[in-house]
C-alpha positions in Angstrom: 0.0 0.0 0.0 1.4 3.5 -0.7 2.3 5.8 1.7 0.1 8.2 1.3 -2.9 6.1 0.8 -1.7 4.2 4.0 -1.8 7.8 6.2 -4.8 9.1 4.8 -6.6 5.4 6.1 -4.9 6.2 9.2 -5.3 10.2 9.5 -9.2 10.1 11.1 -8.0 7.6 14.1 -4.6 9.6 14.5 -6.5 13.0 14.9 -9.4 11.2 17.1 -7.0 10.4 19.1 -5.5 13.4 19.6 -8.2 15.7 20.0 -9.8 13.2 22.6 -7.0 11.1 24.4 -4.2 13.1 24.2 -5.2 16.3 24.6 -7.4 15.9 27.3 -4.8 14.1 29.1 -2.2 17.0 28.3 -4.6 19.2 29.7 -5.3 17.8 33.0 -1.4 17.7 33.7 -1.1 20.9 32.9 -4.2 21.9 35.5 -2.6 19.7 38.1 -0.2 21.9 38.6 -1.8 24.9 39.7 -4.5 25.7 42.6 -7.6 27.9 42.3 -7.3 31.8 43.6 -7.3 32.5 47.4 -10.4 34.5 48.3 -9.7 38.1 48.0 -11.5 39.9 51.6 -12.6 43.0 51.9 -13.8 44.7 55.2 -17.5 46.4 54.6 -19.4 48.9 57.1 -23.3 47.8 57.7 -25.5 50.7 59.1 -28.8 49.7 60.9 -31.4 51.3 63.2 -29.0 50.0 66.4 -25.6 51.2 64.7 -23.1 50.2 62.8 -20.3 47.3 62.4 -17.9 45.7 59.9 -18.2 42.4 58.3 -15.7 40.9 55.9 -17.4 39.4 52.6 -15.5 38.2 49.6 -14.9 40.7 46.5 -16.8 38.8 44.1 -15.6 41.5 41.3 -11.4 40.8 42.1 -12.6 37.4 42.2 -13.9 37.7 38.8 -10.8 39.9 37.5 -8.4 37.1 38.9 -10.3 34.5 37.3 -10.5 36.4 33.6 -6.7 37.4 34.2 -5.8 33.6 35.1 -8.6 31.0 34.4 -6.2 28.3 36.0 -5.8 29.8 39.1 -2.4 30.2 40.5 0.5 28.0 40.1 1.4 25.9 42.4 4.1 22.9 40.7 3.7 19.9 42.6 2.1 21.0 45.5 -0.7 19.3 44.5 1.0 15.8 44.4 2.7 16.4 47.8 0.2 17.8 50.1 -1.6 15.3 52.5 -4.4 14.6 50.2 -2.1 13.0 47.9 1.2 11.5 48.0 1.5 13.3 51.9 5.6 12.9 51.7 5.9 15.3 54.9 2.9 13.3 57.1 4.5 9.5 55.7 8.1 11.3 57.0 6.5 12.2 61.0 4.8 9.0 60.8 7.7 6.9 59.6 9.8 8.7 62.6 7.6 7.7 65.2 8.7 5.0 67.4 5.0 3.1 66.4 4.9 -0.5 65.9 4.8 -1.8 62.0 1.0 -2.0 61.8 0.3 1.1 63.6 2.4 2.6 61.3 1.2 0.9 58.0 -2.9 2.0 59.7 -1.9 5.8 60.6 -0.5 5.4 56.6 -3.2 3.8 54.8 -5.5 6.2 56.7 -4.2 9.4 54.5 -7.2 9.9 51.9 -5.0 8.8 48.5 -3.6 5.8 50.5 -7.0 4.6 52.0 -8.8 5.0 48.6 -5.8 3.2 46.7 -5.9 0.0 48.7 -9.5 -0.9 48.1 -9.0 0.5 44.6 -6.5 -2.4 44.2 -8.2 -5.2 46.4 -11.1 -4.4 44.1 -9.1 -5.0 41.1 -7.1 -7.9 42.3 -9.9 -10.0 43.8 -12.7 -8.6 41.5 -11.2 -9.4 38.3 -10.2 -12.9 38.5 -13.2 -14.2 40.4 -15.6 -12.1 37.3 -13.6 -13.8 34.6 -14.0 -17.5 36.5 -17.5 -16.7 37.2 -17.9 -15.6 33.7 -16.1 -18.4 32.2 -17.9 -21.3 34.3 -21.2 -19.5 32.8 -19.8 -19.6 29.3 -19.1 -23.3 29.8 -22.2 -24.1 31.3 -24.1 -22.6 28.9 -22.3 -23.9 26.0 -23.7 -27.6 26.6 -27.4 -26.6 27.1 -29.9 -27.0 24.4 -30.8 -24.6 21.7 -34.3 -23.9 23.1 -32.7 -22.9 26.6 -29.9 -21.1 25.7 -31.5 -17.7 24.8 -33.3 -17.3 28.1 -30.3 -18.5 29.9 -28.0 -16.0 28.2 -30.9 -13.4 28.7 -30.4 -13.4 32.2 -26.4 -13.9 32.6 -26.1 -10.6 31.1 -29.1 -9.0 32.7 -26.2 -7.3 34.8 -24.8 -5.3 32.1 -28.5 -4.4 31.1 -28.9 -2.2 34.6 -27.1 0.7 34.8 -24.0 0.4 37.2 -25.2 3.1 39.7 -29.0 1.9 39.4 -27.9 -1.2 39.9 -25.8 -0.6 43.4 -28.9 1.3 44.4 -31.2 -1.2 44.0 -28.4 -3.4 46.5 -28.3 -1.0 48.9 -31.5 -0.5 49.5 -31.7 -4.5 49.7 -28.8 -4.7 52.5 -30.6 -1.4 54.5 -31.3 -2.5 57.8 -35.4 -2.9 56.4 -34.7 -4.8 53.4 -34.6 -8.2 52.3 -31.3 -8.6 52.5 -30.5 -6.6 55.3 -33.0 -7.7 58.0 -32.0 -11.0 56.6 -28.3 -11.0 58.1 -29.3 -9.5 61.0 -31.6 -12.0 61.8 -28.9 -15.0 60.8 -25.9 -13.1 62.5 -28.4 -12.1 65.8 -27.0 -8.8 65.6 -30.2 -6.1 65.3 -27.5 -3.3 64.7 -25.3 -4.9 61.6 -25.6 -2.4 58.8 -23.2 -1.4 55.7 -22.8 2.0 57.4 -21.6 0.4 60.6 -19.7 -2.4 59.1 -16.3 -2.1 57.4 -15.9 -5.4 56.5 -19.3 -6.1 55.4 -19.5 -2.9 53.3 -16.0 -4.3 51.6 -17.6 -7.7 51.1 -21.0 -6.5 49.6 -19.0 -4.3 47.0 -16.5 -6.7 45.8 -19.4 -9.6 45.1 -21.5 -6.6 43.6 -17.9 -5.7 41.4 -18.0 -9.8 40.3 -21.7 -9.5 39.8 -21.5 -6.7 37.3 -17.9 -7.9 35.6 -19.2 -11.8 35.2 -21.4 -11.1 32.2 -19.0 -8.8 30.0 -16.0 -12.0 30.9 -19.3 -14.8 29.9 -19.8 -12.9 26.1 -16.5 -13.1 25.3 -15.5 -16.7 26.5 -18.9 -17.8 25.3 -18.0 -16.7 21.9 -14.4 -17.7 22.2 -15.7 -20.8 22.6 -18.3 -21.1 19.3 -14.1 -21.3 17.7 -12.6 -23.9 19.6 -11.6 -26.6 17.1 -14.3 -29.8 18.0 -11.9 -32.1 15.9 -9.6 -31.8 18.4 -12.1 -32.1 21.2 -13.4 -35.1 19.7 -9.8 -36.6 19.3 -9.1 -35.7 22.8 -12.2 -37.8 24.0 -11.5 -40.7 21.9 -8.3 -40.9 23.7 -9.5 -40.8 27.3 -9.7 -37.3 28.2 -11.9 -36.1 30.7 -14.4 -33.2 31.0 -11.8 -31.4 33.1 -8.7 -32.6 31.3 -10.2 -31.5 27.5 -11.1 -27.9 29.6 -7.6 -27.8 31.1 -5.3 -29.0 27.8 -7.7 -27.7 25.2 -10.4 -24.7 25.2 -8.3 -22.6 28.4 -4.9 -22.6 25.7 -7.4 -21.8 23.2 -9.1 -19.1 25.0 -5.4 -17.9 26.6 -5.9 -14.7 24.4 -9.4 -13.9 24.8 -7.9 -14.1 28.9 -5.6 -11.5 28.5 -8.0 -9.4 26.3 -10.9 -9.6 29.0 -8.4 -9.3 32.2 -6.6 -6.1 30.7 -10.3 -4.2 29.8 -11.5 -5.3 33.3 -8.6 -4.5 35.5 -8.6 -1.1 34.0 -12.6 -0.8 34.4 -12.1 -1.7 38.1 -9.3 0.8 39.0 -11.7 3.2 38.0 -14.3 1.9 40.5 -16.7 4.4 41.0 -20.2 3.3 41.0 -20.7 1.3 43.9 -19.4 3.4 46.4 -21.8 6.2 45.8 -25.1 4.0 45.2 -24.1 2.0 48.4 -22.7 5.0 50.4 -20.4 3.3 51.0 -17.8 6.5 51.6 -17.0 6.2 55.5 -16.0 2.9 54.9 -14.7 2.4 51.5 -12.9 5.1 49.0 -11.6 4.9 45.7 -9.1 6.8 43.2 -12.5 8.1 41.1 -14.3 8.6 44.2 -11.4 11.0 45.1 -12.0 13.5 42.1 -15.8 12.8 42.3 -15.3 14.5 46.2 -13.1 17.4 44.7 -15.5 18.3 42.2 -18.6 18.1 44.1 -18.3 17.4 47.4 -16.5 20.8 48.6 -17.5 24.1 48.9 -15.6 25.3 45.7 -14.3 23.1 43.1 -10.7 21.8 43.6 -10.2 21.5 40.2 -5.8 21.4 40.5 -6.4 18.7 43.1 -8.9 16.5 41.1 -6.2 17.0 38.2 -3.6 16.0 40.2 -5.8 12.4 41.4 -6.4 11.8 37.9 -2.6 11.7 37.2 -2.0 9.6 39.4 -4.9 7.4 38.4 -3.5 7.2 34.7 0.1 6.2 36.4 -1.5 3.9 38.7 -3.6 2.3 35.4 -0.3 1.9 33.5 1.7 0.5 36.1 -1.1 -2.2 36.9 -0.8 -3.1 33.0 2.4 -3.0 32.1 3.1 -6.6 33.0 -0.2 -7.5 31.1 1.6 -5.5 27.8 4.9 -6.8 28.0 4.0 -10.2 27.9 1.5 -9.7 25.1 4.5 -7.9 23.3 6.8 -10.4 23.5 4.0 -13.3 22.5 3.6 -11.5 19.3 7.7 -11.0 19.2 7.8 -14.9 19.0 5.1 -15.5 16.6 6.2 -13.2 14.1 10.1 -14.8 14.5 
């Protein structure tokens, strides 16, 4: 193919992907690095009927000058990285020279906001992930050997999950595990506990949102292992039965090397969908208890008095080094797969 026939086939996903990965992604560097204005106070006389006094107000119009004059705000470098929101360098130091034991120092740590949102982030990719694509898989397999008649209802309802939109969806849960639903009245009554709730229970608020994470992964890990399978060769199946093989040992020395790629497809788009966990924590509440890298610019955004836009910048960063450093092992074995099968 020519050259130039080559690069205009290639020019409208190069210049997608510019204007809407790259730059975007430029840009929120760039606004990590600087904060929003200080408030700007001015001292104001109020005259009643019982006399006068002074009251210090903000001066909406410098406000407004500073933010026409510098619509990023002021810059700040990596202050934003550094502070105690983030990568807190200076509280890590005062804990780390503290005479504490190991796991009151690794608790005071993994109690800093980033820290405490980063370790369920990655427990809910680590455990999420694996147990989605097994789930999904044993679903593929089971429904691979039904009969025709059964297998649209039954695939009908395996991906019912991906059907109900992800925040709907932990709603609907949540309002299941409160203390007067189903589900909730339920475990109270098993456990004898009339005061077990998500709000008041760590652990349980951790379990509940990593079987609602393989809930909602399962189905997207059963479409593509269920199709994997419609191209697994049945000669060799068939040859692998004639000579003995069992269910297990056809599954094990058979479809799983077939299906190897599918595996690394599905477990690179779903551990890069579940570091971005977002969802669950707000349909479940689930904030006192359990935090997330998303949740973190989520809270900058909307849940302060002003927007902290340098700060949710700043998480988002992170988040994108955090995503490439969870993949890279993924990537370099793919790469060098492909390295041998082109040798």
């Amino acid at each position: 193919m020519p050259h130039r026939t080559f690069f205009a086939f290639i020019f409208p996903s190069i210049l997608a992907m510019v204007l809407f990965i790259t730059l975007p992604i430029v840009s929120v560097v760039v606004q990590s690095l600087f904060v929003q204005h200080e408030a700007v106070l001015i001292t104001v006389e109020n005259c009643g009927p019982f006399g006068c006094e002074n009251e210090t107000r903000v001066d909406t119009a410098a406000m407004e000058r500073l933010q026409a004059e510098r619509p990023l705000g002021q810059f700040a470098g990596f202050s934003n990285y550094l502070n105690r929101n983030h990568l807190a360098f200076d509280e890590i130091a005062v804990i780390l020279s503290d005479n504490d034991g190991l796991s009151d120092i690794a608790a005071r740590i993994f109690n800093l906001p980033l820290y405490k949102a980063l370790i369920f982030t990655l427990t809910f990719c680590f455990l999420v992930t694996p147990l989605a694509m097994a789930l999904g898989f044993a679903i593929a397999l089971a429904v691979n050997t039904l009969p025709s008649f059964w297998k649209g209802p039954v695939i009908f309802v395996s991906i019912l999950p991906m059907i109900i939109t992800p925040l709907i969806g932990s709603l609907i849960l949540s309002w299941m595990f409160n203390p007067s639903g189903i589900l909730g009245a339920s475990l109270q009554s098993l456990t004898g506990d009339p005061t077990l709730s998500l709000r008041a229970s760590p652990v349980l608020t951790w379990i509940v949102l990593l079987v609602y994470g393989v809930w909602t992964n399962g189905p997207f890990s059963f479409v593509v292992f269920y199709a994997g399978l419609q191209t697994v060769p049945q000669d060799t199946v068939e040859s692998a039965k004639i000579d003995g093989a069992s269910r297990w040992e056809v599954i094990h020395h058979v479809i799983i090397p077939h299906l190897a790629p599918l595996a690394t497809f599905v477990a690179l788009v779903q551990l890069m969908d579940n570091f971005r966990v977002f969802e669950p924590i707000v349909g479940f509440s689930a904030e006192a208890n359990a935090t997330s890298l998303s949740w973190l610019v989520f809270n900058d955004l909307v849940g302060q008095d002003s927007q902290l836009f340098g700060s949710a910048a700043a998480t988002s960063v992170i988040t994108i080094v955090g995503v490439l450093i969870l993949l890279a092992p993924v990537l370099r074995r793919t790469w060098r797969e492909f390295n041998q099968k082109v040798v």
